[in-house]
N, C-alpha and C positions, 0 to 999 in steps of 0.2 A: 331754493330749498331753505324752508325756518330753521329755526332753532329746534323746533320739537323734534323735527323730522330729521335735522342731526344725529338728535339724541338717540329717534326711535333704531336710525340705521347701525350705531355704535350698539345696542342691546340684544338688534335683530341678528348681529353679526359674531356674538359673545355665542361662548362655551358654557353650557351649564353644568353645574359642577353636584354631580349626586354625594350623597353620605358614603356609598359602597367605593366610589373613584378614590374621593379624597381617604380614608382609609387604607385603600390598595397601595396608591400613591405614600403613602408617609409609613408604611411599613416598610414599602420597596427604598425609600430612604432610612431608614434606620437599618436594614438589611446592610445598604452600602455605607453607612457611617460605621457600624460595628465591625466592618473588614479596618476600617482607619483604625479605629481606638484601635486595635488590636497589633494593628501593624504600628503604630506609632510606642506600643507598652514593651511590644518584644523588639525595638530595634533600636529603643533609647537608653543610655546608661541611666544607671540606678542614682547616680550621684546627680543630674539632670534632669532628671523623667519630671512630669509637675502633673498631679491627675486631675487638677482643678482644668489646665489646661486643653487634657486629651477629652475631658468631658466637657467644657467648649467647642470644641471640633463637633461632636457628635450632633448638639445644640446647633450648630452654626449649619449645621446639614438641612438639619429640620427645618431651619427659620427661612434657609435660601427655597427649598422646596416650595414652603406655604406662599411664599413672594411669587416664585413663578406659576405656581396655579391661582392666586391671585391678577396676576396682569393676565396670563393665557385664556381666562374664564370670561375676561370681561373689558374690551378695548379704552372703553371709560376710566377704571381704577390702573386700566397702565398710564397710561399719562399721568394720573395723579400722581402714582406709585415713581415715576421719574420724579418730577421736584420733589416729592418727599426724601427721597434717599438722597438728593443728593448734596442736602442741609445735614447730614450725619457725618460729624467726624471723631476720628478715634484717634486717641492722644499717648495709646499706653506705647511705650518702647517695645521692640521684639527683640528679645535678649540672642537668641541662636537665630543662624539663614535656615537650621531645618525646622523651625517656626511656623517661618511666611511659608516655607513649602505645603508645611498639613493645614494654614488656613486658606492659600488658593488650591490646596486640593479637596479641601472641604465645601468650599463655596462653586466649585467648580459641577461636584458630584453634585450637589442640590439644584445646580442648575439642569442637569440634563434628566436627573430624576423628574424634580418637577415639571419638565417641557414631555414628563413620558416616556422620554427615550431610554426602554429599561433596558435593550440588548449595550448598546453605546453606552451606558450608567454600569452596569453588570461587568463586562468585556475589560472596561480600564480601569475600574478599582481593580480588579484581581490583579490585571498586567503590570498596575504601579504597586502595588503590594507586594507581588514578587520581585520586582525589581530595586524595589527596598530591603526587602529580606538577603537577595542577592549579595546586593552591597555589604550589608552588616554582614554576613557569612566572610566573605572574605576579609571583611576589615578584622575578624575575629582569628580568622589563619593567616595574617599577615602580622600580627603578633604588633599593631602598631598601638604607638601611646603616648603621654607626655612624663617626665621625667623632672621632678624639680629635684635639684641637690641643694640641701644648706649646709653652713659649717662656718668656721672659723680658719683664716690662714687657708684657706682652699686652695689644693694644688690642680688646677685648669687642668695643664697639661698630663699630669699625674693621672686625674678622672679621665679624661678624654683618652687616652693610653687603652687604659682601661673596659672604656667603653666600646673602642676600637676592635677591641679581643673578645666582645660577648655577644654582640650585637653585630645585625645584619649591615644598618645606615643606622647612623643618626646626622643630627641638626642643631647646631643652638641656635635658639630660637629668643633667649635675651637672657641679660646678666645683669647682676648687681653688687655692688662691692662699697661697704659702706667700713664704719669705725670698729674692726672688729668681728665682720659679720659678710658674707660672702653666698650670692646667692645666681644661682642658673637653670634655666629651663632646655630643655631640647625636647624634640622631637623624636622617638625611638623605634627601629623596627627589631622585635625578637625573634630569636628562631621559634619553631612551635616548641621542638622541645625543653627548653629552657622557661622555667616556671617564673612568675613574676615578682612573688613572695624570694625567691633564691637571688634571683638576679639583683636585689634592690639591696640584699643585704651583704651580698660580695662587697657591693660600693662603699661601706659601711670602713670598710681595711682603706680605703685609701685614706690618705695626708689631708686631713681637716675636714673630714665629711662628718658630720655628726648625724645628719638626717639625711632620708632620701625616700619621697613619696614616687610611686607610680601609679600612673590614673590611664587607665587602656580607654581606648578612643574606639 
């Protein structure tokens, strides 16, 4: 067997790829990208959210789709499409691990969309999207968060007292004690009924607290 007849067998053996497919195909992916962005808007705090990034996701859906009906169409541009990708690297840091979670569930979904598989594409976005919502439902009735206290002359013991009496657990989670200036984080669970606005500002009465942010997780 030549070359040609190589070639002809790799073309004779490719998928052709109509306007109407590829269309079906990149709506059924934007379908399951918009279950993400959505799930990623409603279950990240507002003080974190980045929409530059949730709309990366959505993009990073599209682009894995058109990759894999690109190699699936045609045995030729997959081998290419191997050494091409695999000279690309990405340098930016991931600031949060739920991050890397929405870009391997983003890349993951364009994979299965693109190979077609729209019940297996359809079936686990939904299932991980609930199972995200899930999560954040609970982390929202378990009243958890972080707590930083500053002050001056800060009475540890005093706050943690304190703390002990309003709150379900906490944790500290690090400290700082410099010239004057006195600083701690912990970890917090509230009851639901105990508001977070109230709670923060009780802490306000003890011995050297001047400040006390609370930031719900």
């Amino acid at each position: 067997m030549n070359k040609q007849e190589i070639l002809e067998f790799f073309y004779q053996n490719s998928e052709e790829l109509t306007p109407v497919l590829v269309l079906v195909v990149l709506c059924a992916a934007l379908a399951a990208a918009a279950v993400i962005y959505l799930t990623y808007r409603f279950t990240t705090e507002p003080t974190v959210y980045s929409q530059s990034f949730n709309v990366g996701n959505v993009v990073l859906v599209l682009l894995t789709t058109v990759i894999m009906l690109m190699i699936s169409s045609n045995i030729v541009i997959s081998l290419g499409m191997v050494g091409a990708l695999s000279i690309v690297r990405f340098r930016t840091a991931v600031k949060d691990a739920r991050d890397t979670l929405y870009i391997f569930w983003s890349m993951v979904t364009g994979l299965s969309v693109g190979t077609q598989n729209f019940v297996l594409s359809g079936l686990s976005v939904c299932f991980i999207a609930a199972v995200l919502f899930a999560f954040r439902l609970a982390n929202q009735r378990s009243g958890r968060g972080t707590l930083i206290v500053r002050g001056t002359a800060l009475d540890v013991p005093a706050l943690e007292k304190a703390l002990a009496g309003r709150t379900l657990h906490f944790r500290l989670q690090t400290s700082f004690a410099g010239q004057g200036h006195s600083e701690c984080v912990y970890t917090v669970f509230l009851p639901r009924k105990l508001p977070a606005a109230d709670f923060a500002g009780e802490l306000r009465g003890v011995a050297g607290v001047e400040q006390a942010n609370w930031i719900r997780e």
